[in-house]
N, C-alpha and C positions, 0 to 999 in steps of 0.2 A: 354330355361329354363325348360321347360315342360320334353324335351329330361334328363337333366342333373337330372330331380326329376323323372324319371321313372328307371335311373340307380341305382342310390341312393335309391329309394326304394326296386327296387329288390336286390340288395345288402344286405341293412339291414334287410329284407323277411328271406332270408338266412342265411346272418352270422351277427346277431345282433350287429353293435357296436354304434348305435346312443343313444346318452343319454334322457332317458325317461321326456316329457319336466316339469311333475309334481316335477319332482328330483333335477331339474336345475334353478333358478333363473334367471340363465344370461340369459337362450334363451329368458323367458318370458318378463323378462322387458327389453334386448335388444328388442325385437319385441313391446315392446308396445311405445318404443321412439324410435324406427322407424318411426311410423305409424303414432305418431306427426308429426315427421321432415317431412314426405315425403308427408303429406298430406298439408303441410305448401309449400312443395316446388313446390306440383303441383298446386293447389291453387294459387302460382305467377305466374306460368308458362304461366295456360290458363289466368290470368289475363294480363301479358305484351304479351299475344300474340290478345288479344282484344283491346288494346289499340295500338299496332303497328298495328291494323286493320283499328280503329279510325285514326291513323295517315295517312295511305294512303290515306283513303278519302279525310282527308284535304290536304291534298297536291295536289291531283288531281283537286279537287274544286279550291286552290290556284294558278295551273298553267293555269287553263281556262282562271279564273279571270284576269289574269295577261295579257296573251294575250288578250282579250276584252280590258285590259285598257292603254297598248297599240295601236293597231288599232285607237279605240276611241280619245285618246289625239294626236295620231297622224293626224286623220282627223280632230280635232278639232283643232288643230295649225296650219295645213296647210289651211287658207282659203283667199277669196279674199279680199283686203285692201280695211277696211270700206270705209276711208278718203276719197278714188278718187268714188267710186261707190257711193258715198254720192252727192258730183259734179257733177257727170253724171246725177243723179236723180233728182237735181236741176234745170237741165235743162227743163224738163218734165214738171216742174210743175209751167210755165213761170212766175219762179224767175228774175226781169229785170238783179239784179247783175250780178249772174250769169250768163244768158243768152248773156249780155255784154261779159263779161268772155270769156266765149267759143264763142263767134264772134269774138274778137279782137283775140284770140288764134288761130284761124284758119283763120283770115281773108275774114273775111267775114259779112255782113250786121246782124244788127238784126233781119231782117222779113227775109234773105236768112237762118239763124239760126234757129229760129221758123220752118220752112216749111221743114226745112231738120231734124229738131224733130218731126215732123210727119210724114215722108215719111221714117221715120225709122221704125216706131211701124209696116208697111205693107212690111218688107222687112224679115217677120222673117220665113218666108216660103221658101226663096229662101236658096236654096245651098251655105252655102259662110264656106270656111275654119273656122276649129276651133280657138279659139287663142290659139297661146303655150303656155300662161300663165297654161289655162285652163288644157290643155293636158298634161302637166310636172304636176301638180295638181294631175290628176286622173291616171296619170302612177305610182306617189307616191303613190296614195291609195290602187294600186291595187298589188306591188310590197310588198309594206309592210305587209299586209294581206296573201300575199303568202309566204313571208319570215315566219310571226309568225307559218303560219300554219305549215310549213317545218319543224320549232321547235319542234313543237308539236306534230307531225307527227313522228319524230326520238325519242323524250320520248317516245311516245307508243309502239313503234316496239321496244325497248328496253326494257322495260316492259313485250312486249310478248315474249323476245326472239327472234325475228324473224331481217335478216337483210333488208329487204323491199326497199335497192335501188333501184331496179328494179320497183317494183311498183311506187315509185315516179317519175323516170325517166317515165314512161308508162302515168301516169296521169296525167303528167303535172307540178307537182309540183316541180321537179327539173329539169330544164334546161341542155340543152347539155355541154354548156361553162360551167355552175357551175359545173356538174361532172366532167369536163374538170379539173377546177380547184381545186376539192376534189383530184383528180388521182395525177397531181401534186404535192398536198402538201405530199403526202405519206398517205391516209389516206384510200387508198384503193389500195390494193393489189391484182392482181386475181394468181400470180404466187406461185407455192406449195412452201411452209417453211420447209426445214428438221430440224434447227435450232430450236427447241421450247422453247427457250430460248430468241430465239434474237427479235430485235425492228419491223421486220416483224410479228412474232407471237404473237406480243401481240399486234398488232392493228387488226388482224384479230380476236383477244379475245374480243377488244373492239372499234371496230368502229364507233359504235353510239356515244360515248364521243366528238371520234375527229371531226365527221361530225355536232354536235352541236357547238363543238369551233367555227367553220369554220361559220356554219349560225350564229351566234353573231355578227361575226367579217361584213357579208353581212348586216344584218342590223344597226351595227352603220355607216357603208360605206353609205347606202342610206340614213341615215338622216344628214352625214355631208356633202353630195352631195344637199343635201334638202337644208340645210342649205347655204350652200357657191352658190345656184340659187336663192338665198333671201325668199324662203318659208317658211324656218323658223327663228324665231327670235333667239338670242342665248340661254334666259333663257326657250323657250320653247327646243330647243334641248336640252338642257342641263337635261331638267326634263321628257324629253322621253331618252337618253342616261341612267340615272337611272333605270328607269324602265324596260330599254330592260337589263340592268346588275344585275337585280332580278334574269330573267330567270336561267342563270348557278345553283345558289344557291335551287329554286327550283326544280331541275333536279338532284343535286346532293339527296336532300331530296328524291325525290322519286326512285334515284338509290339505295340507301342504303337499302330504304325499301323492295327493289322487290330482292335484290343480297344478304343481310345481316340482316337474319332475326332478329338471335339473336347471340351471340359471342358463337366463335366455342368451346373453352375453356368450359363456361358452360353447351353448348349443351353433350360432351362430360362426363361433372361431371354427367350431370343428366341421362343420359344412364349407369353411374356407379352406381349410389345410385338405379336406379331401378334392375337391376343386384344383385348386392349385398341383396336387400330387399326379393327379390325371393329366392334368396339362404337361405337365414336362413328361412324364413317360407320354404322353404321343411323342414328344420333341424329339426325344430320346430314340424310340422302335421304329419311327417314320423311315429314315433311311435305309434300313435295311429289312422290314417288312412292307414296307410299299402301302399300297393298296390291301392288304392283312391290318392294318393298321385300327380301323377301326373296330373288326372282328376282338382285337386283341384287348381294348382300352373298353368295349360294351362289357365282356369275361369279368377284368380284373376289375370296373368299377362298380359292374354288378355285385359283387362279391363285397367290396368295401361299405358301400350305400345300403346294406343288406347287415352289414356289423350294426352299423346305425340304425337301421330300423329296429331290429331283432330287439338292443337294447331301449328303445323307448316304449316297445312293448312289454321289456320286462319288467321295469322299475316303475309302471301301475301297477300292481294288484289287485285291482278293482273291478282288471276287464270281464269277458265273458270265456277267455280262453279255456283251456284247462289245467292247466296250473293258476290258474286268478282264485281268489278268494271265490266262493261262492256266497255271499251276501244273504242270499236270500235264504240259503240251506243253514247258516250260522244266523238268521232272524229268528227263524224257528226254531231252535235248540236252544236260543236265550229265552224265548217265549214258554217253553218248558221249564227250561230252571229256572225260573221266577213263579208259574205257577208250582212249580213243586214243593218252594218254599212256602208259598199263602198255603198251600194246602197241610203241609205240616204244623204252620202256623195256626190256622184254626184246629188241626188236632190238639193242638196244646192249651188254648185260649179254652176251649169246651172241655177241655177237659177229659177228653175221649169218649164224652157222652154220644159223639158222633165223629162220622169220619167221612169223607171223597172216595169212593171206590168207583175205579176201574172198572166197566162193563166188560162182559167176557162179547156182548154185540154191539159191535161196531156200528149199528144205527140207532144206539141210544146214546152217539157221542162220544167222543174223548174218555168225559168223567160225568157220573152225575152223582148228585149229591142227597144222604140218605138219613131220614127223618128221625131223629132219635129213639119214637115206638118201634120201628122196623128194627132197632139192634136190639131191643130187651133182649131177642134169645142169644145173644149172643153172649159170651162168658165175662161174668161182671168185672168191673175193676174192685181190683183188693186194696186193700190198705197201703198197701207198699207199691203202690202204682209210682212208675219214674218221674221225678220232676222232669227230665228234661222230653218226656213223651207226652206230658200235660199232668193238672191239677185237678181235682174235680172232689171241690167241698162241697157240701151236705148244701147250704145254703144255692146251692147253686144248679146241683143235680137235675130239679127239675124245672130248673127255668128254660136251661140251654137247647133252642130247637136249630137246627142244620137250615132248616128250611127259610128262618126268620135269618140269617147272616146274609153280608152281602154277597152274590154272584159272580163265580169268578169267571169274568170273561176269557174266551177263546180271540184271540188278533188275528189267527191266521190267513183271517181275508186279506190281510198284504200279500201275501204270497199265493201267489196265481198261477199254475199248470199249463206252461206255453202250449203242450200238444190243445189242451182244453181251452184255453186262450184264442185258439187257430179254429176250432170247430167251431166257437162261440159267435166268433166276427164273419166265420160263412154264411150260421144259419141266420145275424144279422143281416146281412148283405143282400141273402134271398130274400127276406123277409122287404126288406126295403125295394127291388126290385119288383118282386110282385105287389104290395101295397101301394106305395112311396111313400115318400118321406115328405116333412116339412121344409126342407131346403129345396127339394128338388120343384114343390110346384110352388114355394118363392123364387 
C-alpha cells in the first residue's frame, strides 16, 4: 500500500488530478465511517481471536482431564472382589464359621486350618508365582494408560504439526504389531503420491486423524477384552466406553482450533476492508501531504496489518511463543498422572505387600520398583488396613511379587531438550564430516 501511495503521490506532485479533500464531502465522511466500521471490525477481530485463545486452553485442560479420568475409573473398576477377600480375611481372624468353612472346603481339620493360617503370614518372602488374576489386573492398567497416553500423544504432534511416528515407535509407546496394524489399515503410507488428489494423499495430509480412530478403536478392544475376563462389570464398561468416546470429540475441538483459525471467507473480507481503507486515506492526505504521503499510509497501515497479524498469532495456542500452550511440558505432566495412578493402582491390587518408591538418586531413575522380601522390615499391615490403600488376604500374601507385574514404562523420550537436541545434531554433523556418510558417497 505504501508502494501504491508513493505512485499516486508522485503522480499527483506532477499532474494534479486528485480532488482537494476540503472540496469533497465524500472523501471525508466516507473516511470517517470507515474508521467506525473498521475499528468495530478490528475490535471483534482481536477480540474472537482471544477467545479462540481461551478456547484452546480449555480444550487442552479438557483432554488431560479426560485421560486422568479415564485411567482413574478404569483402575477403579478393575479391582479385586471385595466378597471372596472378605472370606479369606475371615479366616485370620479365627472366625469359628468361617474357619469351619474353609476346613470342610478343603478338607481338612479345624486346628489343621488354624496352623496352616499361620504358616501363611511367614510364607510371604518366598518366591511363589503371581496369580493371573493379579497380572491380567496390572496388564490392564498398564495397557490402558499407554493406550490413553498414545492418544494424547498423537493430539500433540498434530498440534505441532509434526508426524512423530517414529518417536512413538522409538519410546515405546507404540508397538511393532500396532504399527503393523496402523500400515494395514492404510493409514500409513511411506510410498510417493503423484495423484494429489487421491485417498493416498490425503492421509499423508492427515494421518494423525486416522491413527487416533485406530487408538479408539484399541482401547474399546481392551476394555471389552477386560470385560468378557470378568474384570469388569457391564455398567462399569459401559461408563468407561463413554468416556473413552469423549476423546474423538475433544480432538476434533482442538483440531479446529489449531487448523481453523477463523473462516477463510472472513479472513479474506477483512484483508479487503483493510486495503481498501488504505486506499482512500492516500486519496484523502495526498493533497495536502504531498510527497509525506507515503511516509504517512506505510505508519498507519503498518499499524493496521499488525492488528491482523498479532491476532492470528493469538487464536493458535499451539505456537511456540510464550503465552502458547507448552505441549510438550503438559505431555509430561499427564505422563505423570497416569503413572501415578498405575502406581497407586498396584498399591492396591497387591495389596501393599509392595509398593514404587521413589529413589532419593536420581540415577536409579524416576521410580523403581521394590521386591516384596526387601519390605518384610518394614512395619506389617494390620488388620484394619484401608480398603481404599489396598487388600491383602492371607491367600494372597505370599504370592504377590513387585518384580513379577507388569513394568511401568517411562514415554518421556517424546520430549526431547532443544539445547541437547542442538549439541546432538553437531556432534552428528562432525561425525559425518569426518567419517561420511552414506548419502554423501552415493
Amino acid at each position: 500500500m505504501a508502494m501504491i501511495a508513493l505512485v499516486v503521490a508522485v503522480t499527483n506532485h506532477y499532474h494534479p488530478f486528485v480532488v482537494v479533500t476540503r472540496n469533497s464531502t465524500a472523501f471525508t465522511d466516507s473516511l470517517t465511517v470507515f474508521n467506525t466500521f473498521l475499528g468495530l471490525i478490528i475490535s471483534f477481530r482481536l477480540n474472537s481471536a482471544f477467545t479462540q485463545w481461551r478456547a484452546g486452553m480449555v480444550a487442552i485442560g479438557a483432554l488431560s482431564e479426560a485421560a486422568r479420568e479415564i485411567v482413574g475409573s478404569g483402575c477403579a473398576y478393575v479391582s479385586t472382589t471385595i466378597k471372596e477377600e472378605l472370606k479369606e480375611h475371615n479366616v485370620e481372624d479365627t472366625n469359628d464359621e468361617a474357619i469351619a468353612e474353609a476346613a470342610k472346603r478343603s478338607g481338612r481339620t479345624m486346628e489343621e486350618e488354624i496352623e496352616l493360617g499361620k504358616k501363611r503370614k511367614h510364607l510371604g518372602h518366598k518366591h511363589q508365582p503371581i496369580p493371573r488374576d493379579v497380572l491380567e489386573k496390572c496388564t490392564f492398567f498398564t495397557e490402558l494408560r499407554r493406550l490413553v497416553f498414545l492418544y494424547i500423544a498423537i493430539v500433540f504432534h498434530d498440534c505441532r504439526g509434526r508426524d512423530g511416528i517414529d518417536r512413538l515407535k522409538d519410546s515405546g509407546v507404540l508397538t511393532d504389531a500396532e504399527y503393523d496394524e496402523l500400515y494395514a489399515c492404510g493409514s500409513e503410507h511411506k510410498k510417493e503420491v503423484k495423484d494429489k488428489e487421491s485417498y493416498r494423499a490425503l492421509v499423508r495430509r492427515t494421518p494423525h486423524k486416522l491413527r487416533a480412530t485406530i487408538t479408539e478403536l484399541w482401547l474399546k478392544r481392551l476394555v471389552q477384552v477386560a470385560t468378557r475376563r470378568g474384570h469388569l462389570t457391564l455398567p462399569n464398561a459401559n461408563n468407561l466406553q463413554i468416556k473413552i468416546a469423549q476423546l474423538p470429540n475433544l480432538y476434533t475441538t482442538v483440531f479446529n482450533i489449531a487448523n481453523v483459525p477463523i473462516p477463510f471467507n472472513y479472513m479474506q473480507y477483512l484483508q479487503f476492508l483493510l486495503a481498501s481503507y488504505m486506499l482512500l486515506y492516500t486519496f484523502v492526505i495526498v493533497p495536502n501531504s504531498g510527497l509525506y504521503t507515503p511516509i504517512w499510509v506505510f505508519l498507519w497501515g503498518t499499524f493496521l496489518f499488525m492488528a491482523d497479524e498479532v491476532a492470528m498469532e493469538i487464536e493458535c495456542p499451539f505456537g511456540l511463543d510464550a503465552n502458547d500452550i507448552d505441549l510438550e511440558a503438559r505431555l509430561l505432566q499427564i505422563e505423570e498422572e497416569l503413572t501415578v495412578l498405575i502406581r497407586s493402582q498396584y498399591y492396591f491390587v497387591t495389596g501393599g505387600a509392595s509398593l514404587s518408591h521413589i529413589p532419593e538418586n536420581l540415577e536409579d531413575g524416576s521410580w523403581r520398583q521394590v521386591p516384596y522380601a526387601k519390605l518384610r522390615s518394614k512395619s506389617a499391615i494390620t488388620e484394619s488396613f484401608s480398603f481404599h490403600q489396598g487388600r491383602l488376604s492371607p491367600s494372597n500374601m505370599a504370592m504377590v511379587q513387585q518384580d513379577s507385574l507388569p513394568e511401568i514404562n517411562e514415554f518421556t523420550a517424546l520430549i526431547q531438550d532443544p539445547a541437547t537436541a542442538k549439541d546432538k545434531e553437531k556432534a552428528d554433523l562432525a561425525k559425518t564430516f569426518e567419517y561420511g556418510s552414506t548419502d554423501i558417497v552415493a
